[in-house]
Residue frames relative to the residue before (quaternion, step in Angstrom):
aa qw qx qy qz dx dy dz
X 1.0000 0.0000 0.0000 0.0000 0.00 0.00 0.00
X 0.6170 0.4713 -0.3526 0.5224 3.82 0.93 -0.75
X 0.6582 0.4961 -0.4092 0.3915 3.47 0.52 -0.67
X 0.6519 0.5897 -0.3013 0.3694 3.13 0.81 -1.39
X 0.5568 0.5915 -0.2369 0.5330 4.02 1.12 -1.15
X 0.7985 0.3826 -0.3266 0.3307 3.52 0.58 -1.15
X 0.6181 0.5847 -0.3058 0.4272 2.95 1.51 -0.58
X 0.5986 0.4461 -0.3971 0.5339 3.69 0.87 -1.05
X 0.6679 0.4863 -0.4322 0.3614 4.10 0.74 -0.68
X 0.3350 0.7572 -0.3946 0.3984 4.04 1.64 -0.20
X 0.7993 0.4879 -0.0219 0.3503 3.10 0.81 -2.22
X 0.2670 0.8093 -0.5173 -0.0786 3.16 -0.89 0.66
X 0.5211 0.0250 -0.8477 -0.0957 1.71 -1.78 0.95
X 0.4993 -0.7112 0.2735 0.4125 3.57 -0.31 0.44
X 0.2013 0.7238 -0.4826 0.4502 3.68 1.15 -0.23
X 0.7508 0.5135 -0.2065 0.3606 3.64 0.10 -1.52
X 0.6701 0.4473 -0.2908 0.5161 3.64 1.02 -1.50
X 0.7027 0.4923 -0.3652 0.3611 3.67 0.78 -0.93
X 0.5515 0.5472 -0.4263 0.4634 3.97 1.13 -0.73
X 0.6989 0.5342 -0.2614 0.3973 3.63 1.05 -0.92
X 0.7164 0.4357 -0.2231 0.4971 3.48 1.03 -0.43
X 0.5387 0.6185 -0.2217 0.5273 3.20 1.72 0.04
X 0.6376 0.5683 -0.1318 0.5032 3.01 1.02 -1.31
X 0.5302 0.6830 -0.1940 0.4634 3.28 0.94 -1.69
X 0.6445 0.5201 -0.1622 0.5365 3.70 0.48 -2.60
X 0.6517 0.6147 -0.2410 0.3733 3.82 0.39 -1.10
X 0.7007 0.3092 -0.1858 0.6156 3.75 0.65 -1.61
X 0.7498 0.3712 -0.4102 0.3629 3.79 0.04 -0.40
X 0.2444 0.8643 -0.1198 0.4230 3.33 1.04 -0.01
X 0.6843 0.2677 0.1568 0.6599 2.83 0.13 -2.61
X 0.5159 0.6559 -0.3235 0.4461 3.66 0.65 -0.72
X 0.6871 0.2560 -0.1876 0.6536 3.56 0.21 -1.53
X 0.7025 0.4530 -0.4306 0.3403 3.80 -0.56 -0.66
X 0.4802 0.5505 -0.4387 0.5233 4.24 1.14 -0.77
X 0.8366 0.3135 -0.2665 0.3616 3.52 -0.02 -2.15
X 0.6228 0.5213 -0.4744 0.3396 4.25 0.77 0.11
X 0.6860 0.5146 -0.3050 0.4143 3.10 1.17 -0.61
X 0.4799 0.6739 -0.3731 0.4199 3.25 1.59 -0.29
X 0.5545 0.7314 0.0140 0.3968 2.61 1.07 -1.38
X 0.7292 0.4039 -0.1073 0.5418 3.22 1.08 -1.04
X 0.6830 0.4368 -0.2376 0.5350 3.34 0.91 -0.98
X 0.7073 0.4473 -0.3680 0.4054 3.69 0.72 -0.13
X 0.7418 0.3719 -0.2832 0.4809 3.25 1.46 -0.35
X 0.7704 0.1828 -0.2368 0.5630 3.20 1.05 0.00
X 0.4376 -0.7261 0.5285 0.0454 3.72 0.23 1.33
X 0.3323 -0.7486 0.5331 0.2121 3.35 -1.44 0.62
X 0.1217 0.8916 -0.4344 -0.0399 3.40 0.30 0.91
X 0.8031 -0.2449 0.3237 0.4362 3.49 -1.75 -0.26
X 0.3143 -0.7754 0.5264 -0.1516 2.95 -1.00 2.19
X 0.0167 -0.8829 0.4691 -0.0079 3.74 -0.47 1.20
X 0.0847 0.7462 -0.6593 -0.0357 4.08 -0.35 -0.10
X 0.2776 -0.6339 0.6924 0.2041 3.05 -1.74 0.41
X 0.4607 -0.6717 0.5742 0.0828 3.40 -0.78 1.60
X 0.8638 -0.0424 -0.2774 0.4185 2.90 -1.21 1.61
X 0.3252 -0.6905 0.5120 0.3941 3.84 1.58 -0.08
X 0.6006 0.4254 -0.5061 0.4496 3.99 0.23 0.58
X 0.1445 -0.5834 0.7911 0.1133 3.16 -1.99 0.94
X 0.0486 0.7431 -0.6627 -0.0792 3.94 -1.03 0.43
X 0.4321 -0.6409 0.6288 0.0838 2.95 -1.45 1.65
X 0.1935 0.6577 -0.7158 -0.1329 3.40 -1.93 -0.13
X 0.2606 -0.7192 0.6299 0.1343 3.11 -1.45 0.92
X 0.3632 -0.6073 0.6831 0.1806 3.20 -1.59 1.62
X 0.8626 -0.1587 0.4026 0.2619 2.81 -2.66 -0.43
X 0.5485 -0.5176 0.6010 0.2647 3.12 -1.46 0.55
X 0.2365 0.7749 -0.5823 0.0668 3.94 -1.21 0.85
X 0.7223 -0.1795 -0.1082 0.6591 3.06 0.08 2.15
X 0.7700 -0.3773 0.2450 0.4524 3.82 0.67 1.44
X 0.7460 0.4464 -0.3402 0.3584 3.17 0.67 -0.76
X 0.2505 -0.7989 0.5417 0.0749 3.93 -1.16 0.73
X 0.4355 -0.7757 0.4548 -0.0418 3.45 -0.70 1.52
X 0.1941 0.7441 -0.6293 -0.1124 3.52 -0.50 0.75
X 0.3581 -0.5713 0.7008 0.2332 3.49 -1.72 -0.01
X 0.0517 -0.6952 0.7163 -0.0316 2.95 -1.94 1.05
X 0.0524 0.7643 -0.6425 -0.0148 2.76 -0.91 1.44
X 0.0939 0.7700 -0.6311 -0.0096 3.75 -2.05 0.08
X 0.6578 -0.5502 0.4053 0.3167 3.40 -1.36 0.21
X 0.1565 0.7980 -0.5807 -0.0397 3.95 0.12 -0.29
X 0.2182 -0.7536 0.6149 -0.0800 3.44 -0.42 1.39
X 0.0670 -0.7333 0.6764 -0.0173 4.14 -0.87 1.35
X 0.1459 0.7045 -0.6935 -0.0386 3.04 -1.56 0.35
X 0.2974 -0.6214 0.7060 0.1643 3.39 -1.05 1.12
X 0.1908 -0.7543 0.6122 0.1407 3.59 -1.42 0.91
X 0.3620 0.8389 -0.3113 0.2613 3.54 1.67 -0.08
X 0.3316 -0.7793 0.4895 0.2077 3.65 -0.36 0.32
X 0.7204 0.2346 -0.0825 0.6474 3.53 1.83 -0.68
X 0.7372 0.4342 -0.3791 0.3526 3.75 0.31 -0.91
X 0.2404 -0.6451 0.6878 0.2301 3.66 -1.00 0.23
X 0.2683 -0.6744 0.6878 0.0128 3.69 -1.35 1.22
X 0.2120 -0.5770 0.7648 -0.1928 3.20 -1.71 1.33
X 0.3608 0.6095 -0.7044 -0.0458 3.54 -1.06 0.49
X 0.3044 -0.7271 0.6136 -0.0461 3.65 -0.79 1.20
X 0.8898 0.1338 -0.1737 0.4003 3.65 -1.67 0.71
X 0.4082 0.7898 -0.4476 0.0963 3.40 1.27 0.96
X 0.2422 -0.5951 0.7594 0.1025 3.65 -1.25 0.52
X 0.1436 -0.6242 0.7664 -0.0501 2.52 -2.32 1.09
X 0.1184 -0.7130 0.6891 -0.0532 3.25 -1.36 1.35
X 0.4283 -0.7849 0.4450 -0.0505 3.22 -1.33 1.62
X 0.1939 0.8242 -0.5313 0.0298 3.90 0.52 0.63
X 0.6156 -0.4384 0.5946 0.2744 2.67 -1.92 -0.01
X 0.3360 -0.8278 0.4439 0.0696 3.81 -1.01 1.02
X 0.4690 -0.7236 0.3841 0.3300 3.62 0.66 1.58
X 0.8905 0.3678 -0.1071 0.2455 2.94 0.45 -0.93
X 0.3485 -0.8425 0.1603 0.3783 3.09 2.06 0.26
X 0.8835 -0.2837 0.0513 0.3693 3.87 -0.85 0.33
X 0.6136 0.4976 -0.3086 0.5298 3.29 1.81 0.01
X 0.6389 0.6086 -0.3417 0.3235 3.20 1.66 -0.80
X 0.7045 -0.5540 0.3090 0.3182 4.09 -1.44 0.47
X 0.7820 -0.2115 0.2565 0.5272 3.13 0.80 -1.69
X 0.5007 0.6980 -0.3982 0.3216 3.03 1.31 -0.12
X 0.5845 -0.7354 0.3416 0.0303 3.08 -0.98 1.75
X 0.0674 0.8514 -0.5198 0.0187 4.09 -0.44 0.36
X 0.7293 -0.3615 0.1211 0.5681 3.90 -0.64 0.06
X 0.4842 -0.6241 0.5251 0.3167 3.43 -1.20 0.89
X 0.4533 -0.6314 0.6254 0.0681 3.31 -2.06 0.77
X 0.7050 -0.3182 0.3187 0.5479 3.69 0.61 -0.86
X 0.2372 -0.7648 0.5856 0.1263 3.05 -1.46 1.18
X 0.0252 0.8008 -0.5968 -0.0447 3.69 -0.30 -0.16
X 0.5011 -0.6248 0.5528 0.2303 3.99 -1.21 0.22
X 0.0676 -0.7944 0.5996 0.0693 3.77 -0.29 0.53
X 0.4636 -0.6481 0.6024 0.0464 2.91 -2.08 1.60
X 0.5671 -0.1011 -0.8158 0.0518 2.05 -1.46 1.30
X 0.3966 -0.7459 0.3936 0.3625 3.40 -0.65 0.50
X 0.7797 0.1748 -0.3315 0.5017 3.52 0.78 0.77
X 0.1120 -0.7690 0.6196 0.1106 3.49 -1.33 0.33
X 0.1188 -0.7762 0.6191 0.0115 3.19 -0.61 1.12
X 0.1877 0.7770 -0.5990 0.0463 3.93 -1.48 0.17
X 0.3787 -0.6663 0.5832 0.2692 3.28 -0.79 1.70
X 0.9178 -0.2351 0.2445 0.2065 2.72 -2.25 -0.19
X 0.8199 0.0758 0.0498 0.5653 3.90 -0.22 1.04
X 0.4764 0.6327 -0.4038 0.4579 3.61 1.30 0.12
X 0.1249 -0.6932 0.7089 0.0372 3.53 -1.35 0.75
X 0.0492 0.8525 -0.5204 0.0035 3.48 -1.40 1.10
X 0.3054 -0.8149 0.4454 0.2104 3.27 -0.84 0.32
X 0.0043 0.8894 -0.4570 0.0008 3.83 -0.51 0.67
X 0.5728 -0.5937 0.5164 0.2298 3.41 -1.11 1.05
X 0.0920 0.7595 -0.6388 0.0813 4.00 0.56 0.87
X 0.0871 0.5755 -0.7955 0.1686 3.91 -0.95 1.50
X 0.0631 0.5660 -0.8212 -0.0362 3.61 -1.93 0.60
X 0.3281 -0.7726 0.5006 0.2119 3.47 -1.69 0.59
X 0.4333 -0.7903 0.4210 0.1018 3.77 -0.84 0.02
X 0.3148 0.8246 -0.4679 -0.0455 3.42 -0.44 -0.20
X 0.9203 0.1267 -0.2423 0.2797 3.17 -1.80 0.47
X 0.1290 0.8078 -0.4657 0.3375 2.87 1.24 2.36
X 0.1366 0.8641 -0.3996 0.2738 3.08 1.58 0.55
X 0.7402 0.4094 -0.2434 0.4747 3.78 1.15 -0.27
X 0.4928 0.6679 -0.3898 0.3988 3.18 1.63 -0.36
X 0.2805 -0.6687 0.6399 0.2543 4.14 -0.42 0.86
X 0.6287 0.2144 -0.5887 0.4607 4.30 0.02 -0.11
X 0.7778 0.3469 -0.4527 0.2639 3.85 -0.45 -0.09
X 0.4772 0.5814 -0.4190 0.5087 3.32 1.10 0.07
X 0.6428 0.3959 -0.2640 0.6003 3.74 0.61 -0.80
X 0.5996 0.4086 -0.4501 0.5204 4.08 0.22 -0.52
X 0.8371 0.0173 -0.1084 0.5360 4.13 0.37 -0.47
X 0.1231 0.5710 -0.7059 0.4006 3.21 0.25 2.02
X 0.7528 0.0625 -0.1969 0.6251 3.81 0.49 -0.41
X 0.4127 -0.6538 0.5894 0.2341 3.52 -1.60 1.01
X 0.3010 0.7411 -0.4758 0.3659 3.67 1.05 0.81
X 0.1441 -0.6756 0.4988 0.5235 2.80 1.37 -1.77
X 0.2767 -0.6374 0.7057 0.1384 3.24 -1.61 0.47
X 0.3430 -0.7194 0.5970 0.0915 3.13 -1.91 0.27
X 0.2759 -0.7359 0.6175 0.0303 3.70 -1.11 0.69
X 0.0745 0.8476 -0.5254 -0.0083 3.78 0.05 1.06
X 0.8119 0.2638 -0.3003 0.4254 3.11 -1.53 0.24
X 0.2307 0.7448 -0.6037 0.1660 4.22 0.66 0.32
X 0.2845 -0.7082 0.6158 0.1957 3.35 -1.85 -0.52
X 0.2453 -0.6615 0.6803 0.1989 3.64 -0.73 1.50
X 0.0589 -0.6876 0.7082 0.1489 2.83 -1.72 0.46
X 0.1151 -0.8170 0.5636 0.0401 3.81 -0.07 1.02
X 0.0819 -0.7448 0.6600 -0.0551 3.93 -1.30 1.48
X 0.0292 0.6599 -0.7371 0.1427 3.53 -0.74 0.80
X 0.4724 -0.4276 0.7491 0.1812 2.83 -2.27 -0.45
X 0.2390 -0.7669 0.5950 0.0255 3.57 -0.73 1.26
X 0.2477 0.6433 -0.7173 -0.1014 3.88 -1.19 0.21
X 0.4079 -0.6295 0.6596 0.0484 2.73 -2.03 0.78
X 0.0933 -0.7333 0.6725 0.0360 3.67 -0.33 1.02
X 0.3737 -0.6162 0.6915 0.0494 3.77 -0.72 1.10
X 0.1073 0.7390 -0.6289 -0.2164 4.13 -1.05 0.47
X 0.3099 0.8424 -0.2920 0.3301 3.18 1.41 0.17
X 0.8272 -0.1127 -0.0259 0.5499 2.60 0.32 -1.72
X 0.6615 -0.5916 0.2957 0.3537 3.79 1.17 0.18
X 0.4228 0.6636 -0.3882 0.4797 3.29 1.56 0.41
X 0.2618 -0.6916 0.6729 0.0188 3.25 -1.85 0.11
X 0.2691 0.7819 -0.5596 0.0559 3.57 -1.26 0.61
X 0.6812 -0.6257 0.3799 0.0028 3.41 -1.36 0.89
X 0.7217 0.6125 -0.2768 0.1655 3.41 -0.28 -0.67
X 0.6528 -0.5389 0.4224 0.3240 3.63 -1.15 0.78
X 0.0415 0.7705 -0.6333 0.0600 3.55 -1.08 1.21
X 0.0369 -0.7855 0.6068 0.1161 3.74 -1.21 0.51
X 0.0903 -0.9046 0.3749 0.1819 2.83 -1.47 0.67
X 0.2743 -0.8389 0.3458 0.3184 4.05 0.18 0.17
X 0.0588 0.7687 -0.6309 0.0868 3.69 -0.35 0.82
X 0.1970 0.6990 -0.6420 0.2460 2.53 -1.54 1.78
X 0.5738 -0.0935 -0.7804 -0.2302 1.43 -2.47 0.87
X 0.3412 -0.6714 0.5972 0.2760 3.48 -1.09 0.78
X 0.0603 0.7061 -0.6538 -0.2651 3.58 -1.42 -0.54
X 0.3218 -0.8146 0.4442 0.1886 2.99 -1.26 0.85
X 0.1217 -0.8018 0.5838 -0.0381 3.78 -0.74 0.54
X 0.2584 -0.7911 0.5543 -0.0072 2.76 -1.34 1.51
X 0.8309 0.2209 -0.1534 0.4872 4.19 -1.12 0.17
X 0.4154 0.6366 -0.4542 0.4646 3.40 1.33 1.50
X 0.0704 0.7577 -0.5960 -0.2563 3.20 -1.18 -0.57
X 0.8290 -0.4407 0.2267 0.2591 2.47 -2.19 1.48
X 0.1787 -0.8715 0.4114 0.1983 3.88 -0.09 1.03
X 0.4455 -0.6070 0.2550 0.6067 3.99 -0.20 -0.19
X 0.6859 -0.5479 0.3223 0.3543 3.32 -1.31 0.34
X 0.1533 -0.8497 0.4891 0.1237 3.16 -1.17 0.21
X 0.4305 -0.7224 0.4125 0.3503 3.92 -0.43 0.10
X 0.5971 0.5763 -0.3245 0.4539 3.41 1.64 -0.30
X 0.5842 0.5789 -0.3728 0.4297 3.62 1.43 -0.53
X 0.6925 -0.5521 0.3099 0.3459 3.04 -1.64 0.72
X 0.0046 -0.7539 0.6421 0.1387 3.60 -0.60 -1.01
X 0.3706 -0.6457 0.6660 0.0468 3.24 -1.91 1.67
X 0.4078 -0.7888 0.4384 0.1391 2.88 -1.24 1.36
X 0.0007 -0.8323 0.5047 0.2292 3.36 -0.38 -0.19
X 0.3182 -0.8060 0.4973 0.0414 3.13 -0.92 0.96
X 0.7867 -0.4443 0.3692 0.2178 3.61 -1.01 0.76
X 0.2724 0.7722 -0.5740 0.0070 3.83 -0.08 0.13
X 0.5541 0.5936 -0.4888 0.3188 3.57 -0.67 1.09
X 0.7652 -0.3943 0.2694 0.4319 3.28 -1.01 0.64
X 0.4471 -0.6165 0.4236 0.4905 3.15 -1.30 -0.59
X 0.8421 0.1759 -0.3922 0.3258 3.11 0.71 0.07
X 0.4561 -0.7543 0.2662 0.3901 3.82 0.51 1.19
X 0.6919 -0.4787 0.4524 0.2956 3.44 -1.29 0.45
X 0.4040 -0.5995 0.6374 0.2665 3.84 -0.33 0.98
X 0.1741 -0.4666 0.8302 0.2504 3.28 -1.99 -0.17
């Protein structure tokens, strides 16, 4: 600190030493803020973005063929790649339906599962900066023991399950064009709140309707394949 004084006392006018020591305060600063955000973006990558459009999944159960009972699942599943270079694939995805501990107000917290089922298309793919929308339906059968789908078609109104949790598992790749690289690796996501609903159909979409996020669950740095 004395040094620092003798020196600005060196300068004149002094006005001058103080813009410098300001200036100075200013670039280090900027300096530390650059290397966190670096920082940030290497540990926590921008990756493949999902929602479920309008936050509804709607089931229907067919006919009986050879005893055996069929449901359908259908929903919206909205991607977006925010990348400027990587191109995004997630392939071999399944969905799994829970109950939300924490009931229709709650985020994501998870409770006993409802029904799993596999969901078409089985791949999504989206270049650079692209946003898409997809018709995401998987089918089911002989859930006939399950007490939430029994209660969803106790009344041929239809009935209604609020505040659930998708839970959506796939396989991610990342095609770099940049630098020419590739990678693999298993990703999940949880979006909520969903509700489910039964003896409807799937209505067209809209931009006014709500919509369940789904967030990312995995480390930071995901599990190669």
């Amino acid at each position: 600190m004395g040094e620092s004084t003798q020196v600005c006392k060196t300068l004149r006018p002094r006005w001058l030493c103080l813009t410098r020591s300001a200036v100075a305060l200013v670039v280090a600063v900027l300096a530390v803020v650059v290397v966190v955000m670096g920082l940030l973006l290497a540990l926590r990558p921008r990756t493949l973005q999902l929602n479920i459009s309008q936050s509804d999944v709607f089931v229907k159960k067919f006919g009986q063929t050879n005893n055996d009972t069929f449901y359908d699942f259908r929903f919206y599943l909205e991607a977006t790649n925010p990348s400027e270079r990587v191109f995004y694939y997630f392939n071999n995805v399944t969905a799994a339906l829970h109950y939300s501990s924490g009931g229709a107000s709650s985020s994501s917290s998870m409770d006993k599962l409802i029904v799993k089922f596999n969901v078409t298309p089985v791949s999504v793919s989206l270049s650079q900066r692209e946003e898409e929308m997809y018709i995401a339906h998987g089918d089911a059968e002989n859930l006939d023991s399950i007490d939430a789908l029994n209660q969803l078609f106790g009344d041929k109104r239809g009935a209604e399950i609020d505040g659930a949790v998708m839970v959506l598992k796939g396989v991610v790749r990342e095609d770099d064009t940049t630098e020419g690289t590739s990678r693999r690796y298993r990703a999940k996501y949880t979006c909520s709140p969903v509700a489910i609903k039964s003896n409807a159909e799937l209505p067209e979409p809209s931009s006014r309707s709500h919509r369940a996020d789904c967030l990312p669950v995995f480390s930071i740095l995901p599990r190669l394949l």
